[in-house]
N, C-alpha and C positions, 0 to 999 in steps of 0.2 A: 327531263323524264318523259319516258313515254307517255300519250292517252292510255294508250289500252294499258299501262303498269299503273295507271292512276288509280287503285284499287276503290273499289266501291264500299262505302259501309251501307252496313245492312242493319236494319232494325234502328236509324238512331232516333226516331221521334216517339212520343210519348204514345201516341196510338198505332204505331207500328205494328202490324199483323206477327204473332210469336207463341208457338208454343210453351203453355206453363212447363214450367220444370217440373217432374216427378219428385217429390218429395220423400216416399215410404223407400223405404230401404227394408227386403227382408233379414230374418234374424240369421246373424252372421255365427250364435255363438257368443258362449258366455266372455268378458270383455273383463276379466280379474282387475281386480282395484290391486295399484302396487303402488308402494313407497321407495325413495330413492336408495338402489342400492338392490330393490327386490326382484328375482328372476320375473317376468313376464310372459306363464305359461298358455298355452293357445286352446281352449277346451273345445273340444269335438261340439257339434250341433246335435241333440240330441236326436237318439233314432237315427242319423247318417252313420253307413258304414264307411271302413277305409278307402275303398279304389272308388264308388261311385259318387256322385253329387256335388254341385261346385258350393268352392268354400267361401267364395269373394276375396281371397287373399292370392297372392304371388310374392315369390321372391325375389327380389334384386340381391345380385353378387359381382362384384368386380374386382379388380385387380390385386390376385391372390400371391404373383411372384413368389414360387416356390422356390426354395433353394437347398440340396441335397448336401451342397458344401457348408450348410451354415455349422456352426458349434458353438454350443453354449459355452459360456466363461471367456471366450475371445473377445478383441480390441473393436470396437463400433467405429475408429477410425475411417476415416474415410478412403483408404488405402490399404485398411484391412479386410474390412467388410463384414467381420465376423466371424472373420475364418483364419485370422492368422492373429498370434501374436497374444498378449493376458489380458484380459476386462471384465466389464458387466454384462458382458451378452446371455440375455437368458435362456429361459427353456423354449420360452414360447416366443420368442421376440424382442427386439430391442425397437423400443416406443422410442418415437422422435430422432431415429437415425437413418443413416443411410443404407443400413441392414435389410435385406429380404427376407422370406418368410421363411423359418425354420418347417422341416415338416410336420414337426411337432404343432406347431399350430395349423398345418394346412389339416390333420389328421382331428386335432380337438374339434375345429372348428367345423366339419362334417361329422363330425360323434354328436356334436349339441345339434346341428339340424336337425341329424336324423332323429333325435328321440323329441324335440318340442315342438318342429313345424313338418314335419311327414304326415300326411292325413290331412293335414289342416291347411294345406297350400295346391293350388290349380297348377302352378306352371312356374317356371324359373326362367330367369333370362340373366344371363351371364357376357360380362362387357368386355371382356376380355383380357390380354395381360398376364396372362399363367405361364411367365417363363421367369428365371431372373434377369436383372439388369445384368449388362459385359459391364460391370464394374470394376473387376480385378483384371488387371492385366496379368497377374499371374496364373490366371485360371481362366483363360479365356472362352468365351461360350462357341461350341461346335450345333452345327445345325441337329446332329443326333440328341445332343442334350435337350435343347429347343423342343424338339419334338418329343421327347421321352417325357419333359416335365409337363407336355401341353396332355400326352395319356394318359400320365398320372392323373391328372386333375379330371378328364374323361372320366374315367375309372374310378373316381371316385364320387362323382354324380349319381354313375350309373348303380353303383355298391350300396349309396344313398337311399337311391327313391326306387330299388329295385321291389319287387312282391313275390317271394316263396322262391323257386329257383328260377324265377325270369332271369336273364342277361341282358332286359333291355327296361327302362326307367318307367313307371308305372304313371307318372304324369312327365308332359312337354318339356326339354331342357332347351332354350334357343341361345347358343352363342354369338359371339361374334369377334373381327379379328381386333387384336390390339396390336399396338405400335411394336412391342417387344416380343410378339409370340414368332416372328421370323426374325429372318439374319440377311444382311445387318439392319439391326432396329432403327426405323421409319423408313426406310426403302425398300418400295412393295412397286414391283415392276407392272406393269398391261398384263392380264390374263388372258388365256390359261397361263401360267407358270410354276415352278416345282411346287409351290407353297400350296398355292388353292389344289394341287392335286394332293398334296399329301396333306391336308387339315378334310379333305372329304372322304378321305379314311379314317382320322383321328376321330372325327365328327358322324359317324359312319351310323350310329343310331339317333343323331338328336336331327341330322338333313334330311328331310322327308325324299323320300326315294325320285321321286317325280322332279328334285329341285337340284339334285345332283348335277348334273351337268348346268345348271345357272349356275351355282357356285364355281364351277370348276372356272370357269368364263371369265366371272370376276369377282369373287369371293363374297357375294351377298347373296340372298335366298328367303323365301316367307314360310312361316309354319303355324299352320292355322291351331291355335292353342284351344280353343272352344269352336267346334268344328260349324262351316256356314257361320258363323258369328264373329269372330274374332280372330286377327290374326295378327301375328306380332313379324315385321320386317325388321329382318337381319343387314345394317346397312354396313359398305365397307369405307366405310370413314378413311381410309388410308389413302383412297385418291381425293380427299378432300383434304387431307392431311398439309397445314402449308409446310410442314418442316418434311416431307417429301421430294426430294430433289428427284426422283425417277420420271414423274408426272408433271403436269402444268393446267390446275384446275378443270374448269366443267367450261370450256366458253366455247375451246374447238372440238369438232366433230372427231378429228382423229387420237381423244383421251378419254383415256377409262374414265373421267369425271362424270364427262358430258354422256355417255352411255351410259352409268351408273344415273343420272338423275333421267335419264329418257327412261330407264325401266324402272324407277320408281315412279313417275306419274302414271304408266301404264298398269301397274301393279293398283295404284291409288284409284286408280280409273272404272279399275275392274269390280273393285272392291265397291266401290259405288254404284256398279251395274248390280251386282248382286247385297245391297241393301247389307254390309259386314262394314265393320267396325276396322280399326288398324291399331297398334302402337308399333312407334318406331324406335329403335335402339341402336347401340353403337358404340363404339368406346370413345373418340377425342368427339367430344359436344363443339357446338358452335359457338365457342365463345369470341365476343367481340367488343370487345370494352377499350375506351380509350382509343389508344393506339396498340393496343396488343389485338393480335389475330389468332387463333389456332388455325382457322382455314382460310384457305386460299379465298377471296372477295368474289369470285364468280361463282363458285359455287358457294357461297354464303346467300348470295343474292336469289338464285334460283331455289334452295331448300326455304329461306322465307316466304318465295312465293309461293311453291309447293304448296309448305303447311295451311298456307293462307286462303287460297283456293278448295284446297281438300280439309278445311277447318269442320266437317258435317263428317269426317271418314274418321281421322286422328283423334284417339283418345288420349292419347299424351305421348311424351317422348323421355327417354332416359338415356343417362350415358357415366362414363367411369374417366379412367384418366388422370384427371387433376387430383385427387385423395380427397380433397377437403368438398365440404356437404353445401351445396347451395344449388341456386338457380340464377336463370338469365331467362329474360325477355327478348323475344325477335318482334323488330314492330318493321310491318309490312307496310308503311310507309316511307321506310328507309330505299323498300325496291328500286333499285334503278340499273334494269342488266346491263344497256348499252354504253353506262357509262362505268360500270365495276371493273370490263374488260383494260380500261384503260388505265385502271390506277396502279399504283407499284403493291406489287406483290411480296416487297424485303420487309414491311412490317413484324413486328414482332412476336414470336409465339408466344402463347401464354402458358406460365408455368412447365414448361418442360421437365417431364420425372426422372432426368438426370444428375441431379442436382437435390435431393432432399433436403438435409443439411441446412439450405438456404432460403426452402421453400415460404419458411413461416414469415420474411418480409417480403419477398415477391410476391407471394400470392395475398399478403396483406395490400401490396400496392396493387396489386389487381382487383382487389375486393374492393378497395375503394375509390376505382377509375369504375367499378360497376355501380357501385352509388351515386357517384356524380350524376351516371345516366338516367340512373331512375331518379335524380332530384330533377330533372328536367321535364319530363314526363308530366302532361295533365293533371291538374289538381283543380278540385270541386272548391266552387266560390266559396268565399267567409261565411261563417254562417252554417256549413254545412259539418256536424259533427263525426260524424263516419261514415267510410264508404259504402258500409253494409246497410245504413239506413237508404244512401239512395239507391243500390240496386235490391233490395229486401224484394218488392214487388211484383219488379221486374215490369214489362209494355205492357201491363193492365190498367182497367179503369181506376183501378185502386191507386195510381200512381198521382192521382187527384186530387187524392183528400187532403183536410184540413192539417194534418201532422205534418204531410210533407212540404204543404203551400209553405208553412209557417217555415221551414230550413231555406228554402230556395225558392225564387220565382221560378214558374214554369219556365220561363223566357232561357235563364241562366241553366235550369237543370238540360234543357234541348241542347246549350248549346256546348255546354260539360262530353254530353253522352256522344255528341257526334264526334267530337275531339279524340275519344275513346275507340270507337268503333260499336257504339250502340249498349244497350243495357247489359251486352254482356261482354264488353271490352273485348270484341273481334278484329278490333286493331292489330291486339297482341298476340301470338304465341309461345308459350312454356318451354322450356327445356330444363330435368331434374339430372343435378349430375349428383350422385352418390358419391360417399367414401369410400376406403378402400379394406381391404381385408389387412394387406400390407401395414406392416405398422409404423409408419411415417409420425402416425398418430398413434392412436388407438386403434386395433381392428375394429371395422366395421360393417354391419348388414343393415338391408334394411327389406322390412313389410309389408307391403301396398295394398290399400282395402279398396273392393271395388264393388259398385253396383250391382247389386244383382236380381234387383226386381224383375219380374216376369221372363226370371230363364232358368227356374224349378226341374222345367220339362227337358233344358239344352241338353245336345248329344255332348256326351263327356269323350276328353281325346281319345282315351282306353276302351270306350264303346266305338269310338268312330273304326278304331283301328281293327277292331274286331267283326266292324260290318264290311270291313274291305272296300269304302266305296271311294270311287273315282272324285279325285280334282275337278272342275270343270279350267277348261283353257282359256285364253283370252280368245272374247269372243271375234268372228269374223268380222262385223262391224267395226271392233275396236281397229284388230289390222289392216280394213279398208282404208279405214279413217286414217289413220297413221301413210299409209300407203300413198293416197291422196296430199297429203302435206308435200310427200317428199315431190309429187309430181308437180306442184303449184311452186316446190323455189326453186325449179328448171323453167319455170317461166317468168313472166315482169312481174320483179317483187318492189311492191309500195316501198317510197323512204324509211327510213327509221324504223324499220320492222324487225324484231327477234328473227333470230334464224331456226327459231325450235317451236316447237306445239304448245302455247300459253294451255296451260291447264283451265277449263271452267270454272267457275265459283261455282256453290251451293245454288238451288232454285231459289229465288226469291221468296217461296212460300213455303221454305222449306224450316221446320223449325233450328233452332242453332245445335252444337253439335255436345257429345257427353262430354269435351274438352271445358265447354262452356255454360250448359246447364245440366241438372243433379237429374241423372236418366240411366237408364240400364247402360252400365261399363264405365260410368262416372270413377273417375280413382278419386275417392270419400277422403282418403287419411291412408297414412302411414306410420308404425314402429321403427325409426331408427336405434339400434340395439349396437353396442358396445362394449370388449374384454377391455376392462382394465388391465394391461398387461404389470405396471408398476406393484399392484396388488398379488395379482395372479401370482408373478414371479416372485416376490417376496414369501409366499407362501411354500412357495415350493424350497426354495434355500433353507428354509425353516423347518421343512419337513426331513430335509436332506440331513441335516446337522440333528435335529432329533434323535433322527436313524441313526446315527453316525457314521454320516458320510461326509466328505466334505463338500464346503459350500459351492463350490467351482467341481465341472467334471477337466477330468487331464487329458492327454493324448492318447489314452487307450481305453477313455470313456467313452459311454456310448450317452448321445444325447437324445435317446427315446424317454419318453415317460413314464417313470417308474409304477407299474401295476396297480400299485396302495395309492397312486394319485388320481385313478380314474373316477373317483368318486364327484358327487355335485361340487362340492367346495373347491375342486383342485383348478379346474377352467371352466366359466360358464360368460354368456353374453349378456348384460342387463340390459335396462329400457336406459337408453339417454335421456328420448323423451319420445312423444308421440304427441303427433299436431290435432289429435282429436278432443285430448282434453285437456291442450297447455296451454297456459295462462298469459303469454308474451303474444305467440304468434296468433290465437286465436281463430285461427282455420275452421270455419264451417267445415270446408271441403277443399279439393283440391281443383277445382275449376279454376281457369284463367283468372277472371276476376278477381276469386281470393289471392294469388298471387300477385295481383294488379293492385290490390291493397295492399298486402303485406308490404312491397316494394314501397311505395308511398309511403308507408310508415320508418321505414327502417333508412330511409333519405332525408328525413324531417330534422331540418335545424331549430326549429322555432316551436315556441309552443301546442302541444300537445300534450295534459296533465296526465293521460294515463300512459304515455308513450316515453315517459324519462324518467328518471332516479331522481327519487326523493330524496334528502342530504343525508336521512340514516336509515335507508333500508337497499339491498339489492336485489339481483334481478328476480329471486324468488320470492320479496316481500317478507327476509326477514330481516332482524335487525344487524347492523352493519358492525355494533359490537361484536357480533357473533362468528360473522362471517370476513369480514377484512375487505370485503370489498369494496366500499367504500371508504374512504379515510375518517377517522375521527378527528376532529378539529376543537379546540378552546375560542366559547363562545367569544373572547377577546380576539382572537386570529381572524383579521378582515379578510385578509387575500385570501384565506383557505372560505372564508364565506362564500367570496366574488367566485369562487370557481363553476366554471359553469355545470351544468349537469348535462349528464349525461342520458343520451337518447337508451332505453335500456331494451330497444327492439333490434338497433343496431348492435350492442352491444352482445348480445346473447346472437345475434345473426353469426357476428366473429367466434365465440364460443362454439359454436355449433359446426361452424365450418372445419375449425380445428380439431371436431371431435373429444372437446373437452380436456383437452392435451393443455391447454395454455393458462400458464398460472391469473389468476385475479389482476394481480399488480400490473404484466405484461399487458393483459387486455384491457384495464383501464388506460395504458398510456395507448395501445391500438385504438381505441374505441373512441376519444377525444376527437 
């Protein structure tokens, strides 16, 4: 491994120069107490009107696969799809199959937006994926349809979050491309190509004018969501994509990889000259577990560095894709470019969405090739009861005292934190991949709460656009800078040198970044929200036969939704859970760190008393009589004593993943 990739930690001694974290968080809005099962409505801030003032909230939304062939009453078949032949396909979707989204659900599912989160949401970011799978070979997808369903879904943003007779969205929509939204899906050629020209018209209101032509290039682009503050990068995952046969990663100069991350550090760069924040987005995340790959190892290696370098810019990162709800760690210590070039690139992807059906033990084995990883991962000497007790602090004098002497030696906690990458585990970098809208599972959204102490005063997008003011360009320096590189590897270049521009770290005196302490843009928490569609669709069969109609529509039914069912009861999304006040995951916040713990915990084989099942209660703490989740056993039954217990952080980790789709008994035998 290179010197200069030997990445530097910052901050890990106990008197290390650091920024306090901001603590006060302004009022976001009243925060309804729900019970399970209860809608989860979002109350305006009092005195805020609709278009102006930020709410601290955003929306993630990803892969909606719409499908205009679907019909209720058909075969879930894997060779049906939905569309041919008698079953249980319902109105709104078939949970747990290899079905795409009826439009019936693409339609409810922007009817409940628009009436609980409109007003009460800054900006959207959408991961892409808005075509169906070519699953049927009897219906095979044409690029007009491709295109037709990606407007649909336009059109239906814009119909959303429009204001009075605007035609254009009243807050920021940032998309981006998915593996499926062109033809043939995962082969995304070098830009410009037909695709980036025809998605920069589909996309013709959410690309900011100025970024037109970078798109066209190569399908990525920035849209500053909170204007001078905040801007969310549109990345085109596609040429990181390994299941990409068109491309060959980020290593040579002559692939849209290595360009694609050359304008992202430039973009990052910039962003840092003018004192803005970033989050990056995307549809396939970088998963890298085990031996499964989603992307190609060079550019795996370069976006770690990136983040890690620009760890003071990035406030987090999001992506769609896989269905199921979790996270991954990137440790920038893994970096090593000149030697990523050389290794084999046939690794396997992970979870590929062609295949559902099968999903739930693949991606079971991939969920726990990502545990193994994080049981590797640094852990705090004996003795030390939570990780939140030793970063509680944080580099102050207070790190001193008698409470903490009494958990660790200074000597042991020094040598913990650097292992970490200092108090605030800047070793690591985050990546949140969402669910899917798709119901593989359960449909799914979710709701990001963010910092928003001392930006009362921020220009809102809808002001900005209204003031007409200009972009600034990367500055001349930047392209001197750049310019000069190129001129320095026409001459003697030192051994062992990258052939590209190492990004700078942070200043040394610079405090750590909102990714990693509690600061304006900090993402605090999130609502993951979920239709029960087993529910939903029972209801509706119910209502159908009331009416008397029958339970199944025929072949000259229409599968819209009937009028009398637009009411609350007929589709709505509940709260699955939200990490701000549940009781498993325990998230202060969503900083690295909390992840760096969470991770630690949900990898733990061994004792930890709040962190496993008790022998009669489950993961909600009630009792197991009630719930099944647990087995009851006869005080006499040894072997059912001996059985081990169960980690009930990991266990609810898998639950979550699947979107609550997976029975008790299944995830007990997963979860062992």
């Amino acid at each position: 491994m290179l010197p200069i990739l030997l990445l530097p930690i910052i901050s890990t001694l106990i008197g290390s120069a650091s920024a306090t974290p901001i603590s006060e968080q302004q009022p976001l809005g009243d925060r309804l107490g729900h019970s399970d099962g209860d809608l989860y409505s979002i109350e305006r801030r009092p005195g805020s009107s609709s278009g102006r003032g930020l709410t601290g909230r955003f929306l993630h939304i990803t892969d909606l696969h719409p499908d205009s062939h679907y019909k209720a009453g058909r075969s879930v078949d894997e060779d049906d799809a939905c569309h041919w032949g008698k079953g249980p396909a319902g109105y709104f979707g078939s949970e747990g199959s290899d079905c795409d989204s009826p439009l019936t659900l693409i339609d409810e599912t922007f009817r409940w937006i628009e009436k609980n989160l409109k007003g009460h949401i800054d900006f959207v970011i959408w991961t892409g994926d808005s075509a169906r799978h070519d699953n049927d070979e009897r219906i095979p997808r044409t690029e007009e349809e491709v295109s037709a369903l990606n407007e649909i879904v336009a059109g239906k943003f814009i119909e959303t979050f429009k204001e009075g007779s605007s035609h254009f969205p009243s807050i920021p929509i940032v998309p981006t491309l998915g593996n499926n939204d062109f033809m043939p899906h995962n082969i995304f050629n070098d830009g410009p190509n037909r695709w980036t020209k025809r998605f920069v018209d589909v996309w013709a209101k959410f690309i900011p004018e100025h970024q037109r032509h970078t798109f066209v290039e190569g399908g990525w682009f920035t849209s500053e969501v909170i204007p001078n503050k905040l801007t969310v990068i549109s990345l085109n995952t596609m040429y990181f994509f390994d299941s990409n046969s068109a491309v060959d990663g980020c290593n040579a100069k002559s692939q849209p990889g290595f360009e694609h991350m050359e304008w992202l550090r430039v973009q990052l760069q910039l962003l840092r000259s003018r004192d803005m924040k970033a989050i990056l987005i995307g549809h396939v995340p970088p998963a890298r577990s085990g031996s499964k790959r989603s992307w190609d190892e060079t550019c795996w290696q370069k976006y770690t560095l990136w983040v890690h370098q620009y760890r003071d810019i990035i406030v987090g990162t999001a992506y769609g894709h896989m269905n199921i709800d979790h996270f991954m760690l990137q440790d920038s210590r893994e970096v090593d470019i000149l030697d990523a070039s050389s290794k084999s690139s046939a690794s396997s992807a992970v979870a590929d969405d062609t295949s559902p059906l099968v999903s739930v033990q693949s991606r079971q084995s991939y969920l726990v090739d990502l545990r193994k990883d994080w049981s590797k991962m640094p852990s705090p000497p004996p003795g030390m009861s939570d990780l939140h007790e030793l970063f509680e602090d944080g580099p102050t004098e207070h790190t001193e005292n008698a409470d903490l002497e009494a958990l660790m030696s200074k000597k042991k906690r020094r040598k913990f934190l650097k292992k970490i990458g200092g108090p605030w585990a800047e070793r690591y970098s985050v990546s949140l991949v969402s669910p899917s809208v798709v119901p593989n599972y359960f449909p799914s959204l979710r709701v990001v709460e963010y910092n928003i102490s001392g930006l009362a005063d921020a220009t809102t997008w809808a002001e900005y656009l209204d003031l007409d003011t200009a972009v600034p360009s990367p500055s001349s320096e930047m392209v001197e800078d750049d310019a000069f590189i190129e001129k320095k590897k026409k001459g003697k270049k030192k051994k062992n040198q990258p052939h590209f521009k190492v990004p700078k770290p942070p200043s040394s005196s610079a405090p750590p970044g909102p990714a990693y302490s509690n600061q304006p843009f900090t993402w605090l928490g999130y609502t993951q929200y979920y239709a029960n569609l087993t529910k939903i669709n029972d209801h509706m069969t119910n209502s159908r036969e009331v009416a008397g109609g029958s339970a199944s529509p025929t072949d000259t039914e229409s599968t819209e939704v009937p009028e009398a069912s637009h009411g609350e009861d007929a589709f709505t999304y509940e709260v699955e859970y939200d990490t701000r006040d549940d009781r498993i995951y325990k998230m202060e916040d969503l900083t690295v760190r909390s992840f760096f713990e969470l991770a630690t915990r949900i990898a733990k084989e061994s004792s930890k008393k709040n962190d496993f099942l008790a022998d009669n209660t489950n993961v909600d703490g009630l009792p197991a009589s009630k719930t099944g989740v647990v087995d009851d056993y006869d005080d006499d039954d040894f072997e059912q004593q001996k059985k081990k217990k169960q980690n009930k952080v990991w266990r609810t980790f898998l639950e979550r993943a699947f979107v609550g789709f997976v029975d008790s008994d299944d995830l007990d035998d997963m979860s062992e």
